[in-house]
MDAnalysis code that builds the backbone (N, CA, C; Angstrom):
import MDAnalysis as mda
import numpy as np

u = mda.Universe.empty(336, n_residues=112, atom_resindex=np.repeat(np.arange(112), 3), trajectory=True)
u.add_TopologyAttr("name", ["N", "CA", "C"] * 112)
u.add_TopologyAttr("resid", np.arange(1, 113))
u.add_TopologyAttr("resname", ["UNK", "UNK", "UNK", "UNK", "UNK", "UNK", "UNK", "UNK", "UNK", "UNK", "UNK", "UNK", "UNK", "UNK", "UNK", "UNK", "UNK", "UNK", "UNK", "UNK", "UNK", "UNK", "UNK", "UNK", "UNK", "UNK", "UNK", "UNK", "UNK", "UNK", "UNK", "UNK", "UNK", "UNK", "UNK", "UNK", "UNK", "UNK", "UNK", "UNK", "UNK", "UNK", "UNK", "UNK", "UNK", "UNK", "UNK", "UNK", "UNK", "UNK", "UNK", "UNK", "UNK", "UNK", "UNK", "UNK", "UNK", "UNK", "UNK", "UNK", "UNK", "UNK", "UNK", "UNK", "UNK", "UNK", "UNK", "UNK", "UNK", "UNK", "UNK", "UNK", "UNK", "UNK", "UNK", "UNK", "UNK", "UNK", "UNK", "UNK", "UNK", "UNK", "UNK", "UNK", "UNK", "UNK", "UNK", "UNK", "UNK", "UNK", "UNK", "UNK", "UNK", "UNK", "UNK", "UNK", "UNK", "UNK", "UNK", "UNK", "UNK", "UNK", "UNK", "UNK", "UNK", "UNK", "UNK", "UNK", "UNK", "UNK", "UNK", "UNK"])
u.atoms.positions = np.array([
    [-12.511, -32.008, -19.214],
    [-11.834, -32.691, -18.130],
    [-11.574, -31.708, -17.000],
    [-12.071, -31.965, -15.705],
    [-11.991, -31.157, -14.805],
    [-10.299, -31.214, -14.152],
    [-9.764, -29.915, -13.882],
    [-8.659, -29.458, -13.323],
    [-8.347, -30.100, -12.202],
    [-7.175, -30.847, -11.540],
    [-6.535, -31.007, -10.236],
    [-6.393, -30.408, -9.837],
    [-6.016, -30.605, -8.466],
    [-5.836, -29.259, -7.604],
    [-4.022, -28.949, -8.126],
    [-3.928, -28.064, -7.449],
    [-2.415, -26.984, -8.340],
    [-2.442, -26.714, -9.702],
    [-3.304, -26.937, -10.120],
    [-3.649, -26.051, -11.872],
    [-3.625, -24.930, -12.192],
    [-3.767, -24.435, -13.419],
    [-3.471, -23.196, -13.685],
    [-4.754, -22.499, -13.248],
    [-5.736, -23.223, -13.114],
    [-6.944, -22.177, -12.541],
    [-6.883, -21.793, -11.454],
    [-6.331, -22.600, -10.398],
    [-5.978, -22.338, -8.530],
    [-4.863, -21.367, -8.822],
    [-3.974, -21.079, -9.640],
    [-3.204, -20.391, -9.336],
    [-3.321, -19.022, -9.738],
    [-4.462, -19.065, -11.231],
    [-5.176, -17.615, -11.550],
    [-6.233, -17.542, -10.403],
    [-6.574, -18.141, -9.736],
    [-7.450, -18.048, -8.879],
    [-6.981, -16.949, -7.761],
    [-5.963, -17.793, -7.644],
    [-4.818, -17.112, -6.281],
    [-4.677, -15.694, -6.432],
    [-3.997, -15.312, -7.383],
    [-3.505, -14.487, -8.199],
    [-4.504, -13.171, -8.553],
    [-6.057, -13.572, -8.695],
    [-6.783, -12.963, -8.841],
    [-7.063, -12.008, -7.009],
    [-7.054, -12.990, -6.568],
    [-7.735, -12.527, -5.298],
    [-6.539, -11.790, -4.702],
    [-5.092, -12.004, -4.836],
    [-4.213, -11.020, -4.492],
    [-4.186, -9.844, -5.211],
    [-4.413, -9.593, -6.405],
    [-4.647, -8.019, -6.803],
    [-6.012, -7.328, -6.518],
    [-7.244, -8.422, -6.138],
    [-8.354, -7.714, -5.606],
    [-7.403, -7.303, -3.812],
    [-7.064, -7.948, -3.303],
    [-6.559, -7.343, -1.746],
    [-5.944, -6.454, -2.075],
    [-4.919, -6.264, -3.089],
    [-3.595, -5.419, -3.234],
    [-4.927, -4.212, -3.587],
    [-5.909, -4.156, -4.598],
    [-6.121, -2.983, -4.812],
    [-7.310, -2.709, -3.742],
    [-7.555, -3.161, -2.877],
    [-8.756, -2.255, -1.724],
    [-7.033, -2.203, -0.693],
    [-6.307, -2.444, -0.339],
    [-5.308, -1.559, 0.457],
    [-5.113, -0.195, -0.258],
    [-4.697, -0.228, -1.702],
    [-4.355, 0.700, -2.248],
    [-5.500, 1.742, -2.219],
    [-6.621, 1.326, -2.255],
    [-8.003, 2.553, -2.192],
    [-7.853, 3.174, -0.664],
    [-7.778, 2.261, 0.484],
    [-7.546, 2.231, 1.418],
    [-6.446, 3.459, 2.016],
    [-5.394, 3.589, 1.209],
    [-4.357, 3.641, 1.735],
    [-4.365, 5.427, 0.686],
    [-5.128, 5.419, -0.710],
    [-5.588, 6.956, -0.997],
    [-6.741, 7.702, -0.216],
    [-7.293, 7.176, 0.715],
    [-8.463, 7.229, 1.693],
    [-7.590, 7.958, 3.146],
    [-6.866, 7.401, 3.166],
    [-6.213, 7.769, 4.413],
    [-4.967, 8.782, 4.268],
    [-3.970, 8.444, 3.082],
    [-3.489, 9.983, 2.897],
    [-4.308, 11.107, 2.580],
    [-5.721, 11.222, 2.318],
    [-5.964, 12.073, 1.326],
    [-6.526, 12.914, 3.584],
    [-6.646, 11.776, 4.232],
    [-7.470, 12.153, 5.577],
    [-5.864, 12.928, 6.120],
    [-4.660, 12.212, 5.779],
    [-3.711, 13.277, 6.509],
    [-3.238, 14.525, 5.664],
    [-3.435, 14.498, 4.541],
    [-3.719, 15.734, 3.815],
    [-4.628, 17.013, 4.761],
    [-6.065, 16.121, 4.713],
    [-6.847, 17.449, 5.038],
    [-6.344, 17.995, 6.603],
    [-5.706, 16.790, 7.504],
    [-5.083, 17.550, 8.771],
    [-4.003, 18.450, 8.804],
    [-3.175, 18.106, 7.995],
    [-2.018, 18.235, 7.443],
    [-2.486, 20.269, 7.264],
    [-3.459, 20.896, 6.382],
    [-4.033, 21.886, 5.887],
    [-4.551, 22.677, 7.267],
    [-4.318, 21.895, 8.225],
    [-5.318, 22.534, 9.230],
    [-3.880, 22.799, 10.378],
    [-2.959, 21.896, 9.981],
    [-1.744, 21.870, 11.285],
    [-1.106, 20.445, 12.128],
    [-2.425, 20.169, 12.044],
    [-2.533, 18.848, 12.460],
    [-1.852, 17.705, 11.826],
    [-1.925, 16.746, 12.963],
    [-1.489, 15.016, 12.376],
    [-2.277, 14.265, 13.397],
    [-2.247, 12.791, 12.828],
    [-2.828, 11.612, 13.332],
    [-1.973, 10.537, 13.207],
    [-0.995, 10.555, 14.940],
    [-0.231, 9.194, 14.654],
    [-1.119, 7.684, 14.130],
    [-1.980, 7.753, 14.785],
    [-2.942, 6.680, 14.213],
    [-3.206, 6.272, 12.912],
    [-3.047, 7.261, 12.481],
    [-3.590, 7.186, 10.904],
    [-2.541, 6.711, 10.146],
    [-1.001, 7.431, 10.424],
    [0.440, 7.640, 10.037],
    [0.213, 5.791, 10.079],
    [0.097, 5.611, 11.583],
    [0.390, 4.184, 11.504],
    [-0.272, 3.134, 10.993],
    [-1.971, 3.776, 10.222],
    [-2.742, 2.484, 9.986],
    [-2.337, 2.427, 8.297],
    [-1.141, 3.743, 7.972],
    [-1.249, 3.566, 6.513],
    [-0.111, 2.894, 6.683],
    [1.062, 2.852, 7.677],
    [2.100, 1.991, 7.724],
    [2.051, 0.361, 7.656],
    [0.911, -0.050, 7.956],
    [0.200, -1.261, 8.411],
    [-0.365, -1.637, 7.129],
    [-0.806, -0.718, 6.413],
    [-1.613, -0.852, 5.166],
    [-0.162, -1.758, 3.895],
    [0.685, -0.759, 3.962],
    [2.043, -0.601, 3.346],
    [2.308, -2.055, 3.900],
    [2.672, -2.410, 5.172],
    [3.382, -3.425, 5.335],
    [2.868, -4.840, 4.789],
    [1.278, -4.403, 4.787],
    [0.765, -5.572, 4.343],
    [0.652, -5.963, 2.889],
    [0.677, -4.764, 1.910],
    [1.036, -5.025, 0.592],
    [2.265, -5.437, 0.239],
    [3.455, -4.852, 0.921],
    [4.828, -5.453, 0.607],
    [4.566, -7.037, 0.828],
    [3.882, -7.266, 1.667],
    [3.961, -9.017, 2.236],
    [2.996, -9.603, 0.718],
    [2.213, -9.308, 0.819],
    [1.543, -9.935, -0.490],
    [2.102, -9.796, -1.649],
    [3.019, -8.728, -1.741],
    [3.337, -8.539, -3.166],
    [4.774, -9.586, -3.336],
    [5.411, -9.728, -1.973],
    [6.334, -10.699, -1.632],
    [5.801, -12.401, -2.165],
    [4.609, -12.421, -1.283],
    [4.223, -14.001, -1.707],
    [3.769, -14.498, -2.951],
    [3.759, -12.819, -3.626],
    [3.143, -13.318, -4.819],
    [4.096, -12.862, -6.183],
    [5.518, -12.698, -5.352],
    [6.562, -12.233, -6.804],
    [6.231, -10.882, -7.496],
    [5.458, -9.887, -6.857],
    [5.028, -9.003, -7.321],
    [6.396, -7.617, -7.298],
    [7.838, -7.989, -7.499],
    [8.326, -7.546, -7.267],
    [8.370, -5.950, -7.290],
    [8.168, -5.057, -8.492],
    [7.863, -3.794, -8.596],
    [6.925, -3.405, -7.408],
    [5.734, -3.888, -7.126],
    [5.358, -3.268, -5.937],
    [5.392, -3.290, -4.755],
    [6.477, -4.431, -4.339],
    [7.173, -4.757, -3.380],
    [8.113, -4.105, -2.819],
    [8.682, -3.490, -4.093],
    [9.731, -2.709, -3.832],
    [9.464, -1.094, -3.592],
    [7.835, -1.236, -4.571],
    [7.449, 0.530, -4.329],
    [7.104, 0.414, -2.507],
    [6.666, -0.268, -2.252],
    [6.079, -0.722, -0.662],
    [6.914, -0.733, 0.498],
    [8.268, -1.137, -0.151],
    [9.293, -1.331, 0.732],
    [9.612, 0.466, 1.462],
    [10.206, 0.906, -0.036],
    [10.092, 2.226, 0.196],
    [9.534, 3.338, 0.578],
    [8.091, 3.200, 0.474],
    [6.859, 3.614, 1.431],
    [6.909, 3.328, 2.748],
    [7.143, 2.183, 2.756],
    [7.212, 1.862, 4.206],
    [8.455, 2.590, 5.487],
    [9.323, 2.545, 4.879],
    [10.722, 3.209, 5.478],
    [10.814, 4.303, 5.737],
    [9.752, 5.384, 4.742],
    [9.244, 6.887, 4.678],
    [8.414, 6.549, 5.689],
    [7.448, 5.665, 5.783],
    [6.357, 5.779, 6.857],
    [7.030, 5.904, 8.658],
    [7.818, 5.089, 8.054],
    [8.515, 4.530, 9.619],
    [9.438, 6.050, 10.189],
    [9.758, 6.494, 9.136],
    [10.659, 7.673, 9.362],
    [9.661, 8.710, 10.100],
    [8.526, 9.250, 9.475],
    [7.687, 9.422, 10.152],
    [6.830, 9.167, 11.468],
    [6.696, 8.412, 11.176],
    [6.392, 7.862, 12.941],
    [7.174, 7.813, 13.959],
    [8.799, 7.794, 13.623],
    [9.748, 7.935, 14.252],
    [9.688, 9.493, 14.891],
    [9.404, 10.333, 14.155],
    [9.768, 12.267, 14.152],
    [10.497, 11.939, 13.237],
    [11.450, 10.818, 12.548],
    [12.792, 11.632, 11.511],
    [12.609, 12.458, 10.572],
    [10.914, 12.304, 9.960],
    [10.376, 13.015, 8.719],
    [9.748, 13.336, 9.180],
    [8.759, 14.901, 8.251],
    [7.717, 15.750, 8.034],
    [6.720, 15.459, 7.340],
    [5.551, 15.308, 7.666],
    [4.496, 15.102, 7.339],
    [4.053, 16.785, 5.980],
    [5.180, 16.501, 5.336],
    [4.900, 17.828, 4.279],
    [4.211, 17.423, 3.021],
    [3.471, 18.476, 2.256],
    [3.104, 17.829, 0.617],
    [4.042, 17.107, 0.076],
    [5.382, 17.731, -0.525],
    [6.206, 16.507, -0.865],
    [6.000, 15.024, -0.417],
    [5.867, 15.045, 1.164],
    [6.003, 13.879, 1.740],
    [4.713, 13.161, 1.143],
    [3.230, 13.791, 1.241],
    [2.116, 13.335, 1.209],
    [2.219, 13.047, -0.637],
    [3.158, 13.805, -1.199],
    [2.862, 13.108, -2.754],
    [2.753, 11.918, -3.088],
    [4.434, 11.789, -1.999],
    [4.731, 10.487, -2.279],
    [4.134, 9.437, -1.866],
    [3.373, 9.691, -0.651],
    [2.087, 8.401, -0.313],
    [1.510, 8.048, -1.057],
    [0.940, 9.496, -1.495],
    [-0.379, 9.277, -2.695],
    [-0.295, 8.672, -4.121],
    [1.159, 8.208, -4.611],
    [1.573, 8.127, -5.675],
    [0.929, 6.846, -5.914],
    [0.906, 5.399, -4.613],
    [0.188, 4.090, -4.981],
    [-1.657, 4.354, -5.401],
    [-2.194, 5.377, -4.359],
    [-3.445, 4.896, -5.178],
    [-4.069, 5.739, -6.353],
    [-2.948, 6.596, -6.854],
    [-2.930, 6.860, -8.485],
    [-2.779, 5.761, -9.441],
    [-2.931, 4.166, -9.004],
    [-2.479, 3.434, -9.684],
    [-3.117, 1.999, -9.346],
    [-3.690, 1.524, -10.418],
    [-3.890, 0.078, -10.247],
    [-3.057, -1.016, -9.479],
    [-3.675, -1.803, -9.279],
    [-2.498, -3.316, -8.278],
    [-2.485, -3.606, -9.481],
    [-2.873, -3.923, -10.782],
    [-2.746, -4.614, -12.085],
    [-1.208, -3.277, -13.070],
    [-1.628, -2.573, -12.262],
    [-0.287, -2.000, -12.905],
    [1.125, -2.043, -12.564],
    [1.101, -2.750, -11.805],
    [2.330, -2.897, -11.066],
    [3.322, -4.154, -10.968],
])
């Protein structure tokens, strides 16, 4: 018997395709700290970059929002606030700082 629409398959459906987005931000988003790393080694920064991983961040908190994904919503939230601090001047673009970027794409969207 074929499924109605709002079934449990539309909603693994759903569900599926939000941890495929959640995890190409997250590749995305070890792609681009690993790029303010190597500036980072040289002296350098890239507000651009600062901001496309802020953008990256904001957009996983939102998905992880629509999709109850609370733990990484909340890791996102907090990323994000570091990001913003940064872009502000309030923070340093230091290793510490860059750990903590790097800590999401040490990690599956299914792990979270």
């Amino acid at each position: 018997m074929a499924e109605q629409g709002g079934g449990k398959g539309e909603s693994d459906r759903a569900r599926e395709e939000f941890l495929s987005e959640a995890q190409e931000l997250i590749d995305g988003l070890g792609r681009d700290v690993l790029g303010l790393d190597e500036l980072s080694k040289v002296g350098r920064s890239d507000p651009e970059l600062i901001n496309d991983v802020f953008r990256a961040v904001h957009t996983l908190k939102g998905l992880a929002g629509l999709f109850g994904a609370t733990q990484m919503g909340a890791v996102s939230h907090r990323l994000e606030d570091l990001l913003d601090d940064l872009r502000l001047g309030r923070a340093e673009l230091t290793p510490d700082t860059l750990d903590i970027l790097s800590a999401p794409s040490r990690c599956s969207a299914r792990s979270f």
